[in-house]
KOLVEXTOR-439313 format. One record per residue (C-alpha): residue number from 1; residue in three letters; x, y, z. Coordinates in pm, whole numbers, plus 50000, padded with zeros to 5 digits. Example, Ala and Ser with C-alpha at 12.3 -4.5 7.8 and 13.67 -1.06 7.14 Angstrom:
2
R_1_ALA_51230_49550_50780
R_2_SER_51367_49894_50714
//
This chain:
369
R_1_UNK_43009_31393_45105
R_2_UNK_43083_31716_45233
R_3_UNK_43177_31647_45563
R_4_UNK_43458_31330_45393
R_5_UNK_43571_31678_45195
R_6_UNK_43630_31886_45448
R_7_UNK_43744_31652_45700
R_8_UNK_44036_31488_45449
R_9_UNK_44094_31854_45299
R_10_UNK_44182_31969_45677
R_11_UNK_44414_31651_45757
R_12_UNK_44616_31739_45468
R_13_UNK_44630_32054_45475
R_14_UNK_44908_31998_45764
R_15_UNK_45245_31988_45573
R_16_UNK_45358_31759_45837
R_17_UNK_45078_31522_45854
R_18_UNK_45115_31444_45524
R_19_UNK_45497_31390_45528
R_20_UNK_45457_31208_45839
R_21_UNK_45174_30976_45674
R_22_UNK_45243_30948_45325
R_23_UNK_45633_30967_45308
R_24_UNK_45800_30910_45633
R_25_UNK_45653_30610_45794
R_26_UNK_45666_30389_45492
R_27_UNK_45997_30503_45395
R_28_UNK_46153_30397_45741
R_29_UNK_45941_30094_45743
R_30_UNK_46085_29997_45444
R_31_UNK_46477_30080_45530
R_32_UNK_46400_29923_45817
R_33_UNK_46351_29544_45611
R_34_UNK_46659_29662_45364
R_35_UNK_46915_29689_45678
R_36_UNK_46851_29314_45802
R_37_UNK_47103_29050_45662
R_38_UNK_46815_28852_45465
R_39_UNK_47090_28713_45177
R_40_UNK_47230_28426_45387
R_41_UNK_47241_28090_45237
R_42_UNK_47325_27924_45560
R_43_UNK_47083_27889_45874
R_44_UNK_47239_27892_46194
R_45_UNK_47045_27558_46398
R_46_UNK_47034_27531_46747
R_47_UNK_46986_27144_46822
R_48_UNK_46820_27002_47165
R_49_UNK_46872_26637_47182
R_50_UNK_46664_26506_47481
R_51_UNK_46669_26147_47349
R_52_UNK_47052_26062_47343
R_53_UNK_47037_25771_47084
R_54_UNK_47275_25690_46767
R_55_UNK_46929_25792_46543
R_56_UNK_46952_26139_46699
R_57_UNK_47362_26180_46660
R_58_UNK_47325_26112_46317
R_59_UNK_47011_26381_46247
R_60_UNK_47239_26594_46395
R_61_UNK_47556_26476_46175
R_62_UNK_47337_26528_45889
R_63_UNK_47135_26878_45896
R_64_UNK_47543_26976_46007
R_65_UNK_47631_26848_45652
R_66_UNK_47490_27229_45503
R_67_UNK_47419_27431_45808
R_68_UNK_47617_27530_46130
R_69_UNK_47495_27300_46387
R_70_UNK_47480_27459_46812
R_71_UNK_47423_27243_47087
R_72_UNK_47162_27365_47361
R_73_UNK_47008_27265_47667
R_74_UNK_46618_27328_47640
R_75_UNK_46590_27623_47865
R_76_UNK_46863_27821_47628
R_77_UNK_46615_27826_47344
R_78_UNK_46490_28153_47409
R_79_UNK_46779_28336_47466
R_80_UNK_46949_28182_47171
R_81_UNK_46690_28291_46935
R_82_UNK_46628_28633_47106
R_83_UNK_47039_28681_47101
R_84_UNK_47068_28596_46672
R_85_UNK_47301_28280_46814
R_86_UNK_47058_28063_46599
R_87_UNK_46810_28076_46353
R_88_UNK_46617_27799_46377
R_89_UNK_46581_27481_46659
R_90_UNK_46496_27148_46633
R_91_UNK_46441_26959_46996
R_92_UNK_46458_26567_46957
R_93_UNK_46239_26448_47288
R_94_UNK_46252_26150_47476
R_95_UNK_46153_25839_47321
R_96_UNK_46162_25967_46972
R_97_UNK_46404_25727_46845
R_98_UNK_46220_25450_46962
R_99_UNK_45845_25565_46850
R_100_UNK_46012_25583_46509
R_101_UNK_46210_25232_46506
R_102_UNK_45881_25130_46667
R_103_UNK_45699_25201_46333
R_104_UNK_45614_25555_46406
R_105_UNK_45617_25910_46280
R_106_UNK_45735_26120_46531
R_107_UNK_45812_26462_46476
R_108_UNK_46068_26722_46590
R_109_UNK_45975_27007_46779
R_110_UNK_46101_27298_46642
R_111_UNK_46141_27716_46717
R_112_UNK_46244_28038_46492
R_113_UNK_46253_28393_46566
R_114_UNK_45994_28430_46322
R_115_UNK_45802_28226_46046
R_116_UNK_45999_28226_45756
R_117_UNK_46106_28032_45486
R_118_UNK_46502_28058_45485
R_119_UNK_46478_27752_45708
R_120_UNK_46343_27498_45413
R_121_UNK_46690_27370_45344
R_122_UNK_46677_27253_45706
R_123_UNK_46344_27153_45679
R_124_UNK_46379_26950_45396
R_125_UNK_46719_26820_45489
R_126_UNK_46509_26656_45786
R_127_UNK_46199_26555_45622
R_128_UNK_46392_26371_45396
R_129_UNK_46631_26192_45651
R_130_UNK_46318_26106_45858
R_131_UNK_46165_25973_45522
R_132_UNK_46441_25719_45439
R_133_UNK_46418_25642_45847
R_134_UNK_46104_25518_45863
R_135_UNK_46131_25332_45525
R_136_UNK_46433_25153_45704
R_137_UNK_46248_25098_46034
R_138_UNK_45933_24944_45825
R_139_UNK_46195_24688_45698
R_140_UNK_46348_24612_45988
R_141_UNK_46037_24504_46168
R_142_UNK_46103_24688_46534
R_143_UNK_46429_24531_46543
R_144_UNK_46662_24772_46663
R_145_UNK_46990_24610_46518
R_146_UNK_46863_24536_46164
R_147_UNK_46707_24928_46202
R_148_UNK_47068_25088_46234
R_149_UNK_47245_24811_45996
R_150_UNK_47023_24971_45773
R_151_UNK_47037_25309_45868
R_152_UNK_47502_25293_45838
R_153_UNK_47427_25129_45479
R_154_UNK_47239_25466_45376
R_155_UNK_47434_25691_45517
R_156_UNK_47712_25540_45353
R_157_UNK_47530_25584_45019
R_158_UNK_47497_25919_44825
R_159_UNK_47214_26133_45001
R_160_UNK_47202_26516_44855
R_161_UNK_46942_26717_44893
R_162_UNK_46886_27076_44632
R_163_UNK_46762_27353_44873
R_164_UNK_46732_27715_44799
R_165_UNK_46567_27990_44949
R_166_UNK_46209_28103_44880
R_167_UNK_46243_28434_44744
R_168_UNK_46269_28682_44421
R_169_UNK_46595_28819_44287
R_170_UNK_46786_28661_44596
R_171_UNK_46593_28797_44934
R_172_UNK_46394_28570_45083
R_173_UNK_46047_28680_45258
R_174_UNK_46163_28717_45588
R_175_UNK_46261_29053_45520
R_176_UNK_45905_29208_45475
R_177_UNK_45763_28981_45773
R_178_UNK_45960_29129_45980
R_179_UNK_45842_29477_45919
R_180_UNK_45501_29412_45937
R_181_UNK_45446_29456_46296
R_182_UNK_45608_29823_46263
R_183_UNK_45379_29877_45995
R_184_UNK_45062_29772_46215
R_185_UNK_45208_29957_46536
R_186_UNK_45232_30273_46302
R_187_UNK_44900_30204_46182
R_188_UNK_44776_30216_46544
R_189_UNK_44955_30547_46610
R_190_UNK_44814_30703_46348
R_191_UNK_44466_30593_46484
R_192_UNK_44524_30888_46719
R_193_UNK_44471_31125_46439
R_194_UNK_44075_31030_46421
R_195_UNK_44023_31065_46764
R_196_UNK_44224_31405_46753
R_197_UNK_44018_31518_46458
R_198_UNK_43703_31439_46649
R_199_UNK_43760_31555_46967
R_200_UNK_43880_31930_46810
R_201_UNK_43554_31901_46622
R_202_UNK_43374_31933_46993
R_203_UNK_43641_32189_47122
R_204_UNK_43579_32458_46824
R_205_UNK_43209_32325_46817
R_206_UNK_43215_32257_46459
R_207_UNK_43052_31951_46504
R_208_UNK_42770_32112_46688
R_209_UNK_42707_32287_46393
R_210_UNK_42708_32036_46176
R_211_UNK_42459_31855_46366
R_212_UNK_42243_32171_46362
R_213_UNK_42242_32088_45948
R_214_UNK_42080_31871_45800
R_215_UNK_42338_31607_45811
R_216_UNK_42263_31307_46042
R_217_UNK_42475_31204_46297
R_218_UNK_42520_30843_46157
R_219_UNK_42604_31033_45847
R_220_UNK_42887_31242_45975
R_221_UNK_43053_30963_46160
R_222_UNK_43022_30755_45872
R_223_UNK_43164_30987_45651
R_224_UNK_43471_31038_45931
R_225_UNK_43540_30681_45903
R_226_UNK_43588_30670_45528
R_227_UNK_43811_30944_45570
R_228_UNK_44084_30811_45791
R_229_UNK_43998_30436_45648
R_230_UNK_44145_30593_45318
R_231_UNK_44431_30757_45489
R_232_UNK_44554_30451_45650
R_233_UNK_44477_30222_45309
R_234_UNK_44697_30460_45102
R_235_UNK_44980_30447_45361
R_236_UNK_44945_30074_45326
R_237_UNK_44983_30118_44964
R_238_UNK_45257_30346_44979
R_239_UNK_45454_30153_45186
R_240_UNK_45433_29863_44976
R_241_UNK_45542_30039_44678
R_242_UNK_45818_30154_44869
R_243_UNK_45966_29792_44997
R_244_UNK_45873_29673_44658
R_245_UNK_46010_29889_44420
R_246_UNK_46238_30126_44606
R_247_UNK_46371_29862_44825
R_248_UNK_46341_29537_44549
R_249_UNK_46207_29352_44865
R_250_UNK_45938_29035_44848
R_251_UNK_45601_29064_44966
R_252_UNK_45506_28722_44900
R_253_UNK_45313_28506_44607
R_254_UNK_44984_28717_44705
R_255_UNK_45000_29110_44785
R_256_UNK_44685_29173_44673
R_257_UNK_44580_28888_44967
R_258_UNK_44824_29046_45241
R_259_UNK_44653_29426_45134
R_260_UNK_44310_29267_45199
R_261_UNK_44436_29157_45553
R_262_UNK_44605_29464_45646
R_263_UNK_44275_29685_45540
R_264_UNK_44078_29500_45774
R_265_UNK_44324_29578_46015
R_266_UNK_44328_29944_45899
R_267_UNK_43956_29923_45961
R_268_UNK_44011_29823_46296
R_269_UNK_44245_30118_46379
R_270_UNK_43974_30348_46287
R_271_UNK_43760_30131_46489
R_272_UNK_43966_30193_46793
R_273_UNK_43996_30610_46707
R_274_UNK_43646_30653_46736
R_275_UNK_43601_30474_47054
R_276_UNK_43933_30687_47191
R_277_UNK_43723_30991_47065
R_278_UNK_43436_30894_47287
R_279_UNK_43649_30820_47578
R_280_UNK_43880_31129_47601
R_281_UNK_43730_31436_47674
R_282_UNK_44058_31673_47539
R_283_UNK_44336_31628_47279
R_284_UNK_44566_31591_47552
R_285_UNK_44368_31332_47733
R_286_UNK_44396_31135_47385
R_287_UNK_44742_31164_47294
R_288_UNK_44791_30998_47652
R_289_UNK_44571_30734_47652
R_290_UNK_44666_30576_47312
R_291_UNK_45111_30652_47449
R_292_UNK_45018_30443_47730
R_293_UNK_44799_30190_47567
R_294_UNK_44969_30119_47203
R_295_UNK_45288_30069_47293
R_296_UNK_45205_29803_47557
R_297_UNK_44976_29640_47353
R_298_UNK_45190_29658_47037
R_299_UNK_45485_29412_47257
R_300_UNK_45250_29204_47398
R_301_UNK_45099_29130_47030
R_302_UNK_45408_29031_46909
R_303_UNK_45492_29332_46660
R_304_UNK_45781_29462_46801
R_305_UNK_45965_29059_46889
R_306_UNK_45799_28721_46852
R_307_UNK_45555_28660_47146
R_308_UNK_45643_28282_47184
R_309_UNK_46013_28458_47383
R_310_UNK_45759_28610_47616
R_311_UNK_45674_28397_47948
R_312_UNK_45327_28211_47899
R_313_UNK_45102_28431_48130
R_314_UNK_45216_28723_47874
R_315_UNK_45161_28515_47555
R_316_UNK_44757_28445_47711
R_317_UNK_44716_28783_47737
R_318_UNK_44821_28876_47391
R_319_UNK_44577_28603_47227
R_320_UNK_44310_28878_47379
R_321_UNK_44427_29189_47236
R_322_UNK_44360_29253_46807
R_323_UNK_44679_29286_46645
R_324_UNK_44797_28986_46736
R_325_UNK_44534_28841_46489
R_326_UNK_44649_29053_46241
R_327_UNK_44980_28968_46233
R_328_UNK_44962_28631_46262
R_329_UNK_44683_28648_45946
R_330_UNK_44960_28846_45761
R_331_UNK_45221_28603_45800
R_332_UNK_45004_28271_45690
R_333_UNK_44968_28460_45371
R_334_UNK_45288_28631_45292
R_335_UNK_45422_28221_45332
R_336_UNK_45136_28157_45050
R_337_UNK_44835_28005_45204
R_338_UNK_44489_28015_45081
R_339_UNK_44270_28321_45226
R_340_UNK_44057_28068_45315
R_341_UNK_44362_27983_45623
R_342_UNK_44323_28298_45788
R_343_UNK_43926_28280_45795
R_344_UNK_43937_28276_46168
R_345_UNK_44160_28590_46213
R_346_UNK_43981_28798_46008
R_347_UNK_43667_28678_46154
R_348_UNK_43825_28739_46525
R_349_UNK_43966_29133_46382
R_350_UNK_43571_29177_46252
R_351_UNK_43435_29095_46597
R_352_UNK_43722_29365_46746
R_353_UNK_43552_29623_46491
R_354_UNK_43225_29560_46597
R_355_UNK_43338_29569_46971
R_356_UNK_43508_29936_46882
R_357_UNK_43232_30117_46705
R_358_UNK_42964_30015_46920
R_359_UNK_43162_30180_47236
R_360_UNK_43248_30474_46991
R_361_UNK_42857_30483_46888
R_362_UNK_42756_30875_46956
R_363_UNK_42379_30893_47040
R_364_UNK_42232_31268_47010
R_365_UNK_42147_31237_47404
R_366_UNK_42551_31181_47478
R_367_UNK_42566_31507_47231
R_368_UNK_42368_31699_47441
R_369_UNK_42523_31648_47711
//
């Protein structure tokens, strides 16, 4: 392991890589989740009602019973979200009133900025009219007059619904979602580093000379890997600690589930380094390739805003490029699903890896040239 030695001992040994790394990501990460208003008790719903019928008008009268209710046209959606103006919208399409007095189970279509739970006591304030609706429609046959005779005598009747947020001493888990994707855009920045490391290993020729030892080649890049692999895992780590315990912030019912996802992603960023490495010929050549490359990539994967706001050509492209994966893993289990949910992300991010270090594969023959 002397090449994992040296190699880590000469990354820290910069007093500003390791402040940059260890200290000053994570800690602006993390007072970047503190600074968002994430105590609210009230949700701010935008409401699209393409259906115009009494059934809809009184959905509406009731979610506006416990939170602020906007009216919008369909194509104001995304601007309303992208603006704050709402939190959370629920469109009512044509025909839905009359699937559901039909005997149906239609369902609303609905939008938020990002996946959270603040809007359950929306959610559940629908899910439970909806309930008592298609009860009332199952009794009423299809007949549309007995249907709302019915639905006036429950309204009229005491309906209450407990809702509270989803969270730990008062913030709810939107706050850490929404740092995540500055945490995986960091993560891709600091990427840079192993192609740096490796590319000044050519300059200086100390890696000819290492290949002169007895060291393998597989050997040496396999050791380089497990030294920026840790780097990025402990920034992970510190980072969490930091929104955690500095910050009191929630991570969700399983961090030791969301670490798992975001070292696999962490694996990937070395992934990409080493095929940088083998593309760029200089340091400078590197630093400009990943400036042009992350950043785009990074918006179009939906770290730095949703990707739904985006138009649709955009949004295709982004289902091609890794970190959207990522993300979108690291969501599903910050809102507590099984690992088991994410299977095909993490099996998509694996494929990425593979993709990387084959094109970053260094055969003695490319050496010697």
């Amino acid at each position: 392991m002397t090449v994992f030695k040296y190699a880590l001992k000469r990354l820290l040994r910069n007093k500003l890589n390791l402040f940059t790394i260890f200290l000053l990501t994570p800690l602006f990460i993390a007072l970047t989740f503190s600074m968002g208003n994430f105590d609210r008790n009230g949700v701010n719903v935008g409401w699209v009602d393409l259906d115009g019928t009494p059934l809809t008008g009184m959905l509406r009268d009731a979610i506006a019973d416990s939170s602020p209710v906007h009216e919008l046209e369909e194509e104001e959606i995304r601007i309303s979200l992208a603006r704050s103006k709402v939190d959370y919208v629920l469109v009512a399409d044509a025909g839905f009133s009359e699937e559901l007095i039909g005997g149906g189970a239609p369902k609303l279509r609905s939008y938020s900025i990002q996946e959270t739970n603040i809007a359950n006591q929306v959610i559940l304030k629908v899910e439970g009219f909806l309930g008592a609706a298609q009860g009332i429609a199952e009794t009423a046959g299809g007949d549309e007059d007995a249907f709302y005779a019915g639905m006036n005598s429950f309204l009229q009747g005491n309906f209450t619904v407990s809702t509270g947020l989803y969270s730990t001493n008062g913030r709810s888990v939107e706050a850490a979602l929404s740092g995540l994707g500055q945490l995986a855009m960091a993560m891709m920045f600091l990427s840079t580093f192993t192609a740096i490391n490796l590319i000044k290993e050519r300059e200086n020729r100390t890696f000819y000379r290492v290949m002169a030892s007895p060291c393998s080649l597989r050997n040496y890049m396999l050791q380089n890997v497990l030294v920026f692999f840790s780097v990025l895992l402990c920034q992970v780590g510190v980072m969490f600690l930091s929104v955690r315990y500095i910050f009191n912030m929630y991570l969700g019912p399983a961090v030791l589930k969301l670490f798992l996802v975001m070292a696999v992603f962490a694996l990937l960023c070395v992934a990409m380094g080493i095929a940088l490495a083998t593309a760029a010929r200089s340091v400078r050549q590197a630093s400009t390739i990943s400036s042009l490359v992350i950043t785009p990539i990074s918006m179009l994967s939906g770290l730095l805003w949703p990707r739904w706001i985006m138009p649709d050509f955009l949004q295709t492209i982004g289902r091609y490029l890794p970190p959207t994966w990522a993300i979108e893993a690291a969501h599903k289990v910050m809102l507590g699903k099984p690992l088991r949910s994410v299977s095909l992300e993490l099996s998509i991010l694996l494929g990425f890896i593979a993709v990387f270090f084959l094109l970053g594969t260094w055969r003695r023959a490319d050496v010697a040239k």
